[in-house]
C-alpha positions as a printed Julia matrix, in Angstrom:
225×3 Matrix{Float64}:
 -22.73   -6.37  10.04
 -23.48  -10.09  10.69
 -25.75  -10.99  13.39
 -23.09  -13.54  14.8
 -25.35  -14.09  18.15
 -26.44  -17.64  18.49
 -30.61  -17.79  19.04
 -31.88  -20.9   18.38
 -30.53  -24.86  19.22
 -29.4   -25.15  15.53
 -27.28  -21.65  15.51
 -26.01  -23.25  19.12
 -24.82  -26.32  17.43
 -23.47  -24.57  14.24
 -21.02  -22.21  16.84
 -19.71  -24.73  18.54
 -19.22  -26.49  15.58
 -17.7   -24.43  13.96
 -15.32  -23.71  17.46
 -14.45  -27.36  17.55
 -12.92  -27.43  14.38
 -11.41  -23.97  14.13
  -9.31  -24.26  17.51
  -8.61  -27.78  16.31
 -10.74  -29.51  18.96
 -12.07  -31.76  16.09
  -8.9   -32.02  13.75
  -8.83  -32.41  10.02
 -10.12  -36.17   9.05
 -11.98  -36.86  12.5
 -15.2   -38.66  11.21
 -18.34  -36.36  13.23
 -20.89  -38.49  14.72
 -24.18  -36.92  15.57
 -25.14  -38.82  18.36
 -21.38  -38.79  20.11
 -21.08  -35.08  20.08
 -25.06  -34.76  20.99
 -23.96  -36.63  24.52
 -20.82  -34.97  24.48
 -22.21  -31.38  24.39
 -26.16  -32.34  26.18
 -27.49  -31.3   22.93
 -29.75  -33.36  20.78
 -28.42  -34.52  17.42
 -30.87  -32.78  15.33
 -29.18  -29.41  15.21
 -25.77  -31.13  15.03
 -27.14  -32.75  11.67
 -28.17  -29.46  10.62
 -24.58  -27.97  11.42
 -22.91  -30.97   9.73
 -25.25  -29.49   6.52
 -23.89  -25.68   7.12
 -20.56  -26.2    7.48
 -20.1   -28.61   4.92
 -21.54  -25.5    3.01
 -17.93  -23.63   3.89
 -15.6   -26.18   3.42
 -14.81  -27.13   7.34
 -17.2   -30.39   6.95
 -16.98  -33.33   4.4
 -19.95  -34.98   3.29
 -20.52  -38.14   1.19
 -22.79  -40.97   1.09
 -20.45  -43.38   2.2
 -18.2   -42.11   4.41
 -20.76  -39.8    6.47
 -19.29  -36.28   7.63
 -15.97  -35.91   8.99
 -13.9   -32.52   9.58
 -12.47  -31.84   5.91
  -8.88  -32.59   5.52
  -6.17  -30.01   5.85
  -4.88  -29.31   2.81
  -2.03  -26.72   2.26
  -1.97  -26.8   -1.03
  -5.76  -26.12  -1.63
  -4.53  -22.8    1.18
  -1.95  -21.98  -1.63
  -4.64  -22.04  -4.15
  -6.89  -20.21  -2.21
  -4.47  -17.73  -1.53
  -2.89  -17.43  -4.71
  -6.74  -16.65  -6.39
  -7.22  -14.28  -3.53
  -4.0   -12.37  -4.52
  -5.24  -11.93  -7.79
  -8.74  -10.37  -7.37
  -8.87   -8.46  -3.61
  -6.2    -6.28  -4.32
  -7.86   -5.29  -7.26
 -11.56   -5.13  -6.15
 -10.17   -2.89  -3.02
  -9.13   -0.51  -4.85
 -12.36   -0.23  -6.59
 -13.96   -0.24  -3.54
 -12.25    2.19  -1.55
 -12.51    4.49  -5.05
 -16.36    4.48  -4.29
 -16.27    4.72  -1.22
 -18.36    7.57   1.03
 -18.95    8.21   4.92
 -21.23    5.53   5.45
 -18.06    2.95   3.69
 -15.84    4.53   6.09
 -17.8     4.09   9.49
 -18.61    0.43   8.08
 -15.32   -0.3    8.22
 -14.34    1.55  11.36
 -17.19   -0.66  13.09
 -15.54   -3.82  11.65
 -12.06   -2.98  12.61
 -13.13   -2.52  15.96
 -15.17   -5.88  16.33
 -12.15   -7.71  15.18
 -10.16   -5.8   17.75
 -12.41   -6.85  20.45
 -12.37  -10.6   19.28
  -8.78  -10.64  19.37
  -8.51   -8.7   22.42
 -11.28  -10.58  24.26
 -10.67  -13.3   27.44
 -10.38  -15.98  26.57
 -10.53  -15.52  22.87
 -13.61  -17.04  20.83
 -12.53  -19.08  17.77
 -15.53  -18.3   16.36
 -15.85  -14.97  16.51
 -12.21  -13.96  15.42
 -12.89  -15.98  12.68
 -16.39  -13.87  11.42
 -15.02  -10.83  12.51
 -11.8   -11.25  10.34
 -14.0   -12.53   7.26
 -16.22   -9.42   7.84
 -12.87   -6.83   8.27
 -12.18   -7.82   4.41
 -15.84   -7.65   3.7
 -16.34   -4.87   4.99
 -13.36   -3.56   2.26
 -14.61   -4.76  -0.44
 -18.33   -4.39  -0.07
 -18.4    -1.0   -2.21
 -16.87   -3.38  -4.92
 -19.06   -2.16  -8.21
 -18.85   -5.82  -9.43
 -21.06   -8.01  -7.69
 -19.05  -11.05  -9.32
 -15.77  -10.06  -7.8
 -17.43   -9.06  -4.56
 -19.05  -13.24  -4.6
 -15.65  -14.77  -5.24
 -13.49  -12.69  -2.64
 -16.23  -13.44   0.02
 -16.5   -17.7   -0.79
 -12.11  -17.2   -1.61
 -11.62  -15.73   1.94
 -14.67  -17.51   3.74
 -12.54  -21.38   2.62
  -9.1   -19.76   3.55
  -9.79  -18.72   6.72
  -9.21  -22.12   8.9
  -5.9   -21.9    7.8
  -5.04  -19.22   8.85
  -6.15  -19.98  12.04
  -5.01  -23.51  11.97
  -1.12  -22.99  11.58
  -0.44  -21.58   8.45
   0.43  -18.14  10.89
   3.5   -19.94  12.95
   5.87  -19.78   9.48
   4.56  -15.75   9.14
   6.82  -13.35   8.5
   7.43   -9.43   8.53
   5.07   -7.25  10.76
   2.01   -8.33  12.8
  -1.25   -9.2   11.12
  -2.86   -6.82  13.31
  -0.7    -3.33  12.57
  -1.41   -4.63   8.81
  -5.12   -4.5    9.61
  -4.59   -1.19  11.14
  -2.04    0.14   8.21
  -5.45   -1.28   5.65
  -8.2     0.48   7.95
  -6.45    3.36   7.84
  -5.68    3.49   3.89
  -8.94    2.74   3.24
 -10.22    5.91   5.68
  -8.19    8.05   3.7
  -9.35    6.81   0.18
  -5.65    5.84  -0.23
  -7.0     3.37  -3.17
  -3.63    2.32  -4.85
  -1.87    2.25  -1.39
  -4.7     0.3    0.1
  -4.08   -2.32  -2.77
  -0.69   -2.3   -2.5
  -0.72   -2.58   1.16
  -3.24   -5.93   0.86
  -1.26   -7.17  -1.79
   1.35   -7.6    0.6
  -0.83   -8.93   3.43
  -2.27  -11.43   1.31
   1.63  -12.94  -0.2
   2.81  -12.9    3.91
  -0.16  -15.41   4.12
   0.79  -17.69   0.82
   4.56  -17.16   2.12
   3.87  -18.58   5.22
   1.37  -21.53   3.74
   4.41  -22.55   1.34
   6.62  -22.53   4.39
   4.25  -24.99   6.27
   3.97  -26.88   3.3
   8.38  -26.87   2.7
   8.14  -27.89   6.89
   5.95  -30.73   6.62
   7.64  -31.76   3.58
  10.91  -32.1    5.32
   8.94  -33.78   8.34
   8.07  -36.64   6.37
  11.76  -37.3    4.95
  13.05  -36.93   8.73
């Protein structure tokens, strides 16, 4: 599991970051500023630099010679990408992974399931850590994946889709809660249900890209308004 506990000023810098712009504190486009947010959050600007370097790593910051850093736009049509790609390999690499799978798979992803029940359940809820315990929930999956290839792109896939999940795509969601499909996956996935656990992702995964193409439709009709 991740060691998600901030320990140094830089691992500070990169949470809050990271918080800013996945609760939409910082929207998509806002240009980031070292000094401003250094004054803003009594911080130096040292570690923000460094956090403007990390994130821009995972797709939530923007960086180019000209223009500085600035939260990266919000694009629903890269989420439709992302999600469409996602569809295509998880499914499959879960199944592989829950094929191979032994005790110590199982309480891996029984100690994952819970950590991204406590995020969700916790008061009041940490943007931050929903967001690394969902990422390592699917990880968790997948890890005993026997190709290391499909393993890399379903972890960098999921790591750029997550913001939009928690950015909005989720309003336009429908058919059962995310979290009973979490449950229904944790559960398959106990059992060594392989072709129901890929099935049963499958599904979760196309909820997602249905809901992205119905934020998409929504903005679309925004704009003719």
């Amino acid at each position: 599991m991740r060691d998600h506990a901030p320990t140094t000023r830089a691992d500070w810098a990169h949470k809050r970051l990271k918080g800013a712009i996945l609760s939409g504190e910082l929207a998509p486009g806002v240009k980031l500023v070292a000094d401003e947010l250094a004054q803003r959050w009594a911080v130096s600007a040292t570690p923000l630099r460094e956090a403007f370097q990390r994130l821009g790593g995972h797709g939530l910051v923007e960086l180019t010679s000209q223009r500085g850093a600035r939260v990266a736009p919000f694009s629903l049509d890269e989420a439709a990408d992302l999600y469409e790609l996602r569809l295509v390999l998880e499914p499959r690499a879960l199944r592989e992974s829950v094929a191979a799978g032994d005790d110590a798979h199982r309480s891996r992803i029984l100690a994952a399931h819970a950590r991204l029940e406590a995020a969700l359940a916790a008061e009041p809820v940490d943007p931050v850590e929903v967001s690394e315990a969902h990422l390592d929930f699917h990880a968790a999956l997948v890890e005993r994946c026997p190709s290391a290839w499909k393993r890399r792109l379903v972890s960098l896939l999921a790591d750029h889709a997550q913001r939009y999940q928690l950015l909005g795509a989720h309003r336009h969601r429908r058919g059962a809660d995310p979290q009973r499909e979490h449950e229904a996956l944790r559960d398959a996935a106990l059992r060594g249900q392989a072709e129901r656990a890929e099935t049963l992702l499958e599904r979760h995964l196309a909820a997602t890209l249905q809901a992205v193409r119905a934020t998409i439709d929504a903005a679309k009709r925004q704009r003719k308004a």
